[in-house]
N, C-alpha and C positions, 0 to 999 in steps of 0.2 A: 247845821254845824257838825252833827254829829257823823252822818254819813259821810263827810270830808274827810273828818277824821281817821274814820274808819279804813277809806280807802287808801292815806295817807300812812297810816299804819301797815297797810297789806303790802302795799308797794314797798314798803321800806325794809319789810322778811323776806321777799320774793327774792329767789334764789337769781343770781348772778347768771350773764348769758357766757360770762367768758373765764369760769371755773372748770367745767369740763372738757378733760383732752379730749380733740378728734369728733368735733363737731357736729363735720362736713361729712364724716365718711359713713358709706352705707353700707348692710353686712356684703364680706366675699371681696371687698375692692381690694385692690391690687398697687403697692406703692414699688417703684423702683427705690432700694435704697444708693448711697452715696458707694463708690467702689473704694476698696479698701482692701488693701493686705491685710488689716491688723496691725497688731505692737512690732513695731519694728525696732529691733534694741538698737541702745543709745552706748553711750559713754556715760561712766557711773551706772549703770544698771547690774545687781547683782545679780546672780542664776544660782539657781544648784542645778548642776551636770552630773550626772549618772552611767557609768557604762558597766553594761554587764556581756562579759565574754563566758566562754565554758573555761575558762582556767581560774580555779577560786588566787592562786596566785598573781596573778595578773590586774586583775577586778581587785585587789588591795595594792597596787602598783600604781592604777589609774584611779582609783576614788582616795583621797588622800584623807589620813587620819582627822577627826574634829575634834574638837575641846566640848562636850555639854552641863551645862549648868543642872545640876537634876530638881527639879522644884520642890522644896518642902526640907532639903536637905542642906547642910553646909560640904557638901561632899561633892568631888569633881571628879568626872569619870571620863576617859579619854575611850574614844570606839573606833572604828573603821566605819567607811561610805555604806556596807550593808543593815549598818543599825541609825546611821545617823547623816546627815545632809550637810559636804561641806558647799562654803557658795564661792565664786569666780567673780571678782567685782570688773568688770572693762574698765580698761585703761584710756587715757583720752587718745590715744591713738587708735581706740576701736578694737585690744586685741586683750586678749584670756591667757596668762599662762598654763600651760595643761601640763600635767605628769608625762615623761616621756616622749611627750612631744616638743614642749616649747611655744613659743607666741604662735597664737592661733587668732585670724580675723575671727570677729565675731559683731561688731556693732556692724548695721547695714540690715543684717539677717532677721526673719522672723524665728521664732522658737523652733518649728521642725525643720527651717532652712538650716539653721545652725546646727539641729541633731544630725542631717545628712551630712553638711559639710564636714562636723566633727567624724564619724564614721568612716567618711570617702580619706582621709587625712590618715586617720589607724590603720586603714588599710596602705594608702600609697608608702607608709611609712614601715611597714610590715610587722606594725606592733600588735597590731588583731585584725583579726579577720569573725565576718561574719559578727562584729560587735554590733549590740540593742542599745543607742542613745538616748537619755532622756533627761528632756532641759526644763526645768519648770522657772518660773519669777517666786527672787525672795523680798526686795523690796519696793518692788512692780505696785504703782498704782495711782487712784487718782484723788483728788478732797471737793467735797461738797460744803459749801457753805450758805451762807443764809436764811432765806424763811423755807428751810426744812425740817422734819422733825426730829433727826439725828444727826449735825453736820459732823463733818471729823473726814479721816483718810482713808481710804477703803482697798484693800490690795485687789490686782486682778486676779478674777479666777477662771478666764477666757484670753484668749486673743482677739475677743471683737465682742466687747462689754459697749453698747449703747447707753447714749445719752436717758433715754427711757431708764433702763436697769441699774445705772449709777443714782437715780433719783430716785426708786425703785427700793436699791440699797440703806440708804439714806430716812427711808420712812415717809419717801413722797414729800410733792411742797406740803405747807401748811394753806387753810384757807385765806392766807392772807398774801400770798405768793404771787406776785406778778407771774402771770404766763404767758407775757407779748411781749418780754424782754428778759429770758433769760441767757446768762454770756457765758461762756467757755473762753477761759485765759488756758494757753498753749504756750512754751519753752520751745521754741524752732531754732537748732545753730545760733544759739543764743540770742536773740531777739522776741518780743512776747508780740504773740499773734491772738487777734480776739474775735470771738465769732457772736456775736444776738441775734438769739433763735426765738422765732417766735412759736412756742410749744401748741399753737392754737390752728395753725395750717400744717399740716400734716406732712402736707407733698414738701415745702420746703423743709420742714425738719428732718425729716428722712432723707432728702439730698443733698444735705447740710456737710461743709468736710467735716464738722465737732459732731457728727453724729456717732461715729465709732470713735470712742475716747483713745489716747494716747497716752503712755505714762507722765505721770507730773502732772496732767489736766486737773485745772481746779475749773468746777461748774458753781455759780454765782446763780443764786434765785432771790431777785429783790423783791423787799414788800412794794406791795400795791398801794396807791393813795392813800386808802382806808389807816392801814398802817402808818402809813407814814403821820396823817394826823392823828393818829393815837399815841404816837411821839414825843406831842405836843402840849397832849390833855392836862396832863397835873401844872402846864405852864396857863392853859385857858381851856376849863370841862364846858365853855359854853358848846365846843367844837364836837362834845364826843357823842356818838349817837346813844349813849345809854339817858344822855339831860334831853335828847330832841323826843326820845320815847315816853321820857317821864312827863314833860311839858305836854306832848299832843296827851297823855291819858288823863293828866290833869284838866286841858279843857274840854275833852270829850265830857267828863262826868259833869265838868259846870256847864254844858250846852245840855245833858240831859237832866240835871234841876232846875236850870231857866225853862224850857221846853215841856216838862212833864205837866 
């Protein structure tokens, strides 16, 4: 009885086969990932744009004054683009109004597409020449939820932030994280498009479209079984594996006083 037990026991700490990412893969392999632009801005997506010319008059013509909260103060201090970042929200027709220019395309674009186009525009328009654009995301980003250890919204700090680095972000699953069914919900031209990736084959997560995230992307990590009957426990602890431990060590010790 006792050896039953015992092995009954060991089977039941023995680590999990399908906890750790990337199983299959051996050192130096080689994945094609998923092709991808990156963040290609949307409608509603804010920016801060930036242009610097050699004319300091100019460069506060085109960076438009902001309003900044100063923290700690009840005090409000109005600046110019060189001290502070205003931001450009797209309009549902995909376009930015800009200083001196007027409606300018801009959803379609990736971020240094839209630096160029903004640049080639100064120029055709003969308001600068030789201007430095720079577009960065103000409210760019994606949310993680479920069995991970930080969920919440995470801005991007890339154009091509992976499904990896967004869970990464987040403080990784927890050990109770399904990894044969995690989903990416996606906002397409309005319509929700859903991807389940199995984080456990490598080759198809990597050539996955949800593998380079998209803004708005919410990544979904459900608990595993385990979990889910832990759910359950305070409704019936016959289920929870801390009573089937306690039971097998209780009859371990009475097989070794019957036996001794």
């Amino acid at each position: 009885m006792a050896p039953v037990c015992a092995i009954i026991l060991f089977t039941a700490c023995s680590t999990p086969k399908n906890v750790a990412l990337f199983p299959e893969v051996s050192n130096g392999t080689t994945i094609a990932m998923a092709a991808s632009k990156g963040i290609v801005l949307k409608a509603n997506d804010k920016l801060s744009i930036v242009v610097n010319t050699k004319s300091a008059e100019l460069n506060n013509a085109l960076n438009m004054p902001v309003t900044n909260q100063i923290i700690g103060y009840n005090e409000v201090q109005s600046t110019n683009q060189s001290r502070a970042t205003s931001g450009y929200t797209i309009n549902p027709d995909g376009n930015i109004d800009f200083p001196l220019i007027g409606a300018v395309k801009a959803a379609g674009f990736t971020r240094s597409e839209l630096a160029s186009h903004l640049k080639n525009v100064l120029e055709e328009k003969s308001v600068a020449k030789d201007a430095v654009v720079t577009v960065e995301f103000l409210n760019v980003g994606f949310s993680v939820l479920g069995e991970v250890e930080e969920p919440g919204f995470y801005p991007f700090e890339n154009d091509k932030t992976t499904l990896l680095q967004a869970l990464g972000k987040a403080g990784d699953m927890t050990i109770y994280g399904n990894r044969n069914n995690v989903k990416v919900v996606r906002m397409n031209e309005g319509q929700q498009e859903l991807y389940v990736i199995d984080m456990l084959d490598t080759q198809k997560l990597m050539q996955s479209p949800a593998y380079i995230l998209q803004q708005n992307d919410v990544v979904y990590v459900e608990p595993n079984n385990y979990r889910k009957r832990q759910s359950t426990a305070n409704a019936n602890e016959v289920t929870t594996a801390s009573f089937w431990l306690s039971a097998l060590s209780v009859l371990a010790t009475i097989s070794v006083l019957i036996f001794k």
